[in-house]
N, C-alpha and C positions, 0 to 999 in steps of 0.2 A: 721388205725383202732382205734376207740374211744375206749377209756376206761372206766372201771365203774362208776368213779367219774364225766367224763366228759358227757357221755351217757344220764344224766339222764337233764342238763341243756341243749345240744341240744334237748333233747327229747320236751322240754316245748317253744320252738318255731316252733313246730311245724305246718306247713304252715295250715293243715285242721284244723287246732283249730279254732271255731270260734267267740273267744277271739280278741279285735282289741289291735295293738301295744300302749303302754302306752303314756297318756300324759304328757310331763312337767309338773313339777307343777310352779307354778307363782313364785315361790319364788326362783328355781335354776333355772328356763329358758335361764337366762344370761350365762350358762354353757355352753348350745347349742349353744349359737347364735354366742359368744364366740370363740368356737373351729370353726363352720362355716367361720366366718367371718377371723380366722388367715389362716385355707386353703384356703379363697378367695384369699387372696394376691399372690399367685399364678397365676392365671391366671390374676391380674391386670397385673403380670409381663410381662405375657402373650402378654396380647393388647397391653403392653407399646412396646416390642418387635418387632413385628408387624407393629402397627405405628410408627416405630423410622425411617425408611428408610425415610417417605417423607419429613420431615423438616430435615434430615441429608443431603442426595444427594445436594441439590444446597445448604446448607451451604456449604459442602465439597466444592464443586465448586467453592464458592464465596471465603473461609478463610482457606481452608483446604492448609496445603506444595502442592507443585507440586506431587510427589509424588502419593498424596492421591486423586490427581483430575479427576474424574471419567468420561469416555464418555460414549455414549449412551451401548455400550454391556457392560459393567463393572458396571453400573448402576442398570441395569436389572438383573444380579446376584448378585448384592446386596442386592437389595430384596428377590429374589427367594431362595437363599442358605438357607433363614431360612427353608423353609419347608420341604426342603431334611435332616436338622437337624432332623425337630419334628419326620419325618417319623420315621429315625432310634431310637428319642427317643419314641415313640408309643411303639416300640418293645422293647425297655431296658427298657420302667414303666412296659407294663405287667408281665416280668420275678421279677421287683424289687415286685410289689406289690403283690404278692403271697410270696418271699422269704425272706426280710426284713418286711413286713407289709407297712400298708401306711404311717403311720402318720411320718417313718423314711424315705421313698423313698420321703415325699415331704419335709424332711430336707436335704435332700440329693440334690436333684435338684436345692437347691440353690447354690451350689456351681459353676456348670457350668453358673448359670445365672451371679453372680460376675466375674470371669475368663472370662468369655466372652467380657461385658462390657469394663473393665481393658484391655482387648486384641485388644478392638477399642479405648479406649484414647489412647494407649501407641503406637498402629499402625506405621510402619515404611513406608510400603508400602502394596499396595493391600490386598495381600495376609493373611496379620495381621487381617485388615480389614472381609475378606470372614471367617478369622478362627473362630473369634468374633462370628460374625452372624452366622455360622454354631453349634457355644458351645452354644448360649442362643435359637437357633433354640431348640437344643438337652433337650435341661431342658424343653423348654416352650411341646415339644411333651411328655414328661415324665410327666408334672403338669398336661396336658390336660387331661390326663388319669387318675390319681388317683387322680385330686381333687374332681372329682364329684363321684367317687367312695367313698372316704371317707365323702361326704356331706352326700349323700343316708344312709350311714350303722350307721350315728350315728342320722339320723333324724328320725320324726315321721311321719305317712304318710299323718296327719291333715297341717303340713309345710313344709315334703321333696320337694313338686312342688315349694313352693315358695324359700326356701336356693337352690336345686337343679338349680333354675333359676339365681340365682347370683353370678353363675360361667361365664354364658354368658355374668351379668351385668355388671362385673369387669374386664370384656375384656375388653369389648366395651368402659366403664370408661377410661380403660390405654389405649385402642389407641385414645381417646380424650384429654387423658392429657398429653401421644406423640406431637400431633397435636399443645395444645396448649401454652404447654411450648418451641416446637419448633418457637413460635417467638418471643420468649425473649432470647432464649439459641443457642449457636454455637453448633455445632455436638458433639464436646468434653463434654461440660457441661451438654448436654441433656442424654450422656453415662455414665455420674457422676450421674445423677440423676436416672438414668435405676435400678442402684443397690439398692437404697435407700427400696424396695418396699422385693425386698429377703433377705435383711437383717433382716426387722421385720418381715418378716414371720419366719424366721429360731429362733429368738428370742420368737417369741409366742408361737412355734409349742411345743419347750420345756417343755412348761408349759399345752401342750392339751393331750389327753388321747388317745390312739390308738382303733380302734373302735372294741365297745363289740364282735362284731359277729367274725373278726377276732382272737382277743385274746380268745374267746370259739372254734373257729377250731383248734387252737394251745393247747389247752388245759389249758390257764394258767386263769380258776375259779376266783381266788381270784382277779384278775386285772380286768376281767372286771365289777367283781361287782364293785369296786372301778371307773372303767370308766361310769358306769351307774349311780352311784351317782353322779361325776361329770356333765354328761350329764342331764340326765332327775327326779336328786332329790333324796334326800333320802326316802321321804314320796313313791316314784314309787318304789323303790330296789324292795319290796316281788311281789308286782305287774305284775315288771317284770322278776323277776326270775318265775311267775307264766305260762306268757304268751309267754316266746321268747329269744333268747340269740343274583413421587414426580415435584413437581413446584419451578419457579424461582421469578413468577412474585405473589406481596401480593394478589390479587386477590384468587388465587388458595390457599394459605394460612387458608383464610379467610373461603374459600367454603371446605375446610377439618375441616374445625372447624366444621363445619355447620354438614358436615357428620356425625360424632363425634356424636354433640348433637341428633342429630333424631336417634342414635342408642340407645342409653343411654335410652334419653325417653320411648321407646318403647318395651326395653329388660326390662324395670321397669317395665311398664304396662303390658306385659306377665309374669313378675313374680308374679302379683299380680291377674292372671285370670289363671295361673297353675292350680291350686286347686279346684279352682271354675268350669270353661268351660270344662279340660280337656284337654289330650295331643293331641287326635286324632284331636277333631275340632280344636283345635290353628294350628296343623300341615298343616293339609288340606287348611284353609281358608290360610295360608301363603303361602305354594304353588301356589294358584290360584293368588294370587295377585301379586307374584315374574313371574310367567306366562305372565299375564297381564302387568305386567310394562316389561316385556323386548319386548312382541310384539311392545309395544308403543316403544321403544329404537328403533325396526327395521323400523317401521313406517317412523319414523324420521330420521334416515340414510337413508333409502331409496328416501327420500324426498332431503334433506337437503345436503349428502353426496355422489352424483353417483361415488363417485372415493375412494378407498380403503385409509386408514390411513395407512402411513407404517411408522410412529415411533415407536421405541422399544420401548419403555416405559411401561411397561406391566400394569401402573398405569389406571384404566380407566378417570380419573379426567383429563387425557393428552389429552385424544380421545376431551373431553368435553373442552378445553381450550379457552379462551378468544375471541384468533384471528381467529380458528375455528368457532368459533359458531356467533364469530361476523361479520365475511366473508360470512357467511351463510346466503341465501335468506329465508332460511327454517320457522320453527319454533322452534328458540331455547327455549321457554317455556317448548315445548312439551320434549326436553331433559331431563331439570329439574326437571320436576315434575315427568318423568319416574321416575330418581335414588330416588327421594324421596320416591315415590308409594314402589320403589325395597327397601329401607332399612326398610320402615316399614314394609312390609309382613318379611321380612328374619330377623329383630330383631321379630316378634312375634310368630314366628315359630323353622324354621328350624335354627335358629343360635342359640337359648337356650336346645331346647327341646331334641336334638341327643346326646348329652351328658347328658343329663338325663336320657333319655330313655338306654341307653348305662351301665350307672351303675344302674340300676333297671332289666332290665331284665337279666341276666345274672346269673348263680349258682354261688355262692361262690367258689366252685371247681374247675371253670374255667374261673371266672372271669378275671383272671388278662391275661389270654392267650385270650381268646375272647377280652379284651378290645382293648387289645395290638395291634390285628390284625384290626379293627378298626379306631384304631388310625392311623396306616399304611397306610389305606386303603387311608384315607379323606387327610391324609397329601402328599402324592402320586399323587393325584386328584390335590391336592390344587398348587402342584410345577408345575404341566402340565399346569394347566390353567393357572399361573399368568405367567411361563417362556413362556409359546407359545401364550398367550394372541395376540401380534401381529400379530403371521404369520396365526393365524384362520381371524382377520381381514383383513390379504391380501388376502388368498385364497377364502376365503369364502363372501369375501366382509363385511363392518359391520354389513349389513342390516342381513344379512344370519347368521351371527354371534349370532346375539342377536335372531334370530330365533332360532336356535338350542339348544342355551340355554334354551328360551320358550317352547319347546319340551321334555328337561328332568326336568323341573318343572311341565308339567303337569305328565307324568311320575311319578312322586314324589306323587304328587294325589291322582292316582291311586293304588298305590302301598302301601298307607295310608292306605286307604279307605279296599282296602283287605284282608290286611296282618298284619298291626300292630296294638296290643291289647292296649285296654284303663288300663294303669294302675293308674288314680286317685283312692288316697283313699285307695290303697289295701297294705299289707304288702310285704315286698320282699318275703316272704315264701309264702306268696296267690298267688303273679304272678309267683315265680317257680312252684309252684303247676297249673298254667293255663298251664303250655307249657309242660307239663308231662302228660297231661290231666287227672287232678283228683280232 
């Protein structure tokens, strides 16, 4: 129950007001971009996390003790463990970012990112190894959740599409600079390097301000005026207290680089057409194109490949390797330019914009439990596909494989097109107010 003091500052963001969220002014904008840019490093940790399995595996193999040398099943749950982490951290960010606040829960998730890392340099056997992966798993599902949570609540909604988008951009960043450090670096040094990225996070976050709207449901007035000055200037304070409260051989190396960069490129180029085009069309036009490039995947196995791939590898750059594609009478063009077609649709769409839309729609109230459950959700998703990755390719044939995935991306479409509201431009309190209907 709000109290009197507190009553009268939520009252003035009032979502019907039809006052628009304040702008930065030019002269503290550095403030935003600022506090933005230190919860980014999160999710660089993120990608780095992610990308760290395919240049670690056949280092391991090549320089790792005996001990640490992976075959093909022990391979495959080294990558996948992580996502059984985030899952369960999905569900410890929503409980933490309601009950610590954010700005603490993403100091807080650096800890498992460090302890993790540390837990694969120091590795005796396997088991060191899975625990590693499964502690930085657990942070990076806890950052996935509240960093775009706290991007949304301290932005404006003239740049929330664009900072909301460079939480996708600094995945995709850290799993290309995974990628490309791992061919300068052994597994060891690339794991030395992992931490480097949550250390300055935890170090900036110090210095950044917990976001207005949460420190106004807690009650504590006086802080987040002082975080609004931070953020969006002094000259805005009255304004808005007025308005709102993996591969062995370099080849494969090479072609994850490659991956890398067309993501990067193209999660910029959606951060910078957020704003402008809109969530809905970015959405859709992504889906059709991720549709379209996996019929082209089936096309192509079906051509190229009449005999099921049965390496564990749950990597798909494995399916696509050298001696495959070079064995093949097919059209191996027509492969590559699929995955290409597939990472531009999926950086211009569905890889930035669900985590945007995720902390925008959503009440305050139940934010952190909605998010949580979300997070759960994709990360759950995300362990089935990449752990059963293979045996859908044996049963289902490849061809059939990459069909069914083009089936729930048109799916995705669909389900745009109907269901999910445009919120370019509007305040979090306008688009709580559209799902209340008032």
């Amino acid at each position: 129950m709000e109290d009197e003091t507190t009553q009268p500052l939520l009252n003035k963001v009032d979502p019907r007001s039809e006052a628009e969220e304040p702008r930065p002014s030019t002269c503290r904008v550095r403030g935003l971009f600022l506090a933005a840019f230190a919860a980014t490093l999160g999710p660089l940790s993120f990608g780095f996390v992610l990308g760290y399995s395919s240049p670690a595996i056949p280092s391991l193999r090549k320089t790792g003790p005996e001990t640490l040398q992976l075959d093909d099943d022990q391979s495959s749950w080294f990558g996948s463990i992580v996502t059984l982490g985030a899952a369960v951290g999905g569900v410890l960010g929503g409980w933490l970012v309601d009950k610590t606040g954010r700005k603490l829960t993403l100091m807080l998730c650096t800890v498992p990112y460090v302890v993790g890392f540390n837990l694969v340099i120091g590795a005796q056997n396997v088991w060191m190894l899975y625990g590693g992966r499964l502690l930085t798993g657990l942070a990076s599902g806890v950052c996935s959740l509240v960093a775009p949570v706290y991007i949304a609540e301290i932005s404006s909604p003239e740049v929330r599409g664009l900072l909301g988008s460079c939480v996708q951009l600094m995945v995709v960043i850290g799993i290309l600079a995974a990628y490309v450090a791992g061919l300068a670096l052994d597994w060891c040094w690339l794991a030395v390097l992992g931490c480097v990225p949550p250390f300055f996070m935890l170090l900036l976050m110090c210095f950044m301000p917990e976001t207005p709207r949460f420190l106004l449901i807690k009650h504590k007035e006086l802080e987040a005026v002082a975080a609004m000055k931070f953020l969006w200037g002094v000259e805005q304070e009255q304004e808005v207290e007025e308005n709102e409260s993996s591969h062995e051989d370099q080849d494969s190396s090479l072609a994850s680089v490659i991956v890398g960069v067309l993501q990067v490129v193209f999660t910029a180029i959606a951060a910078l057409l957020m704003d402008r085009a809109g969530r809905k069309i970015l959405l859709s036009i992504s889906g059709a194109i991720m549709a379209l490039s996996c019929i082209m995947f089936g096309i192509y196995f079906k051509i190229s490949l009449p005999t099921p791939n049965n390496s564990s590898n749950p990597d798909l750059l494995t399916t696509l390797n050298s001696e495959t594609v070079g064995a093949s009478p097919g059209l191996p063009w027509l492969a590559v330019s699929s995955m290409g077609f597939f990472l531009i649709g999926f950086s211009l769409g569905w890889g930035p914009i669900p985590w945007l839309l995720m902390s925008e729609i959503f009440p305050l109230q139940v934010k952190g439990l909605a998010s949580g459950a979300c997070v759960l959700t994709s990360w759950i998703m995300a362990f089935l596909v990449t752990k059963e990755f293979s045996s859908l390719m044996s049963f289902l044939t490849p061809y059939g494989t990459f069909w069914l995935f083009s089936a729930f991306c048109i799916l995705s479409v669909i389900f745009t097109l109907l269901f999910v509201p445009e919120t370019k431009g509007k305040t979090l309190e306008q688009i709580e107010a559209h799902f209340q209907g008032r």
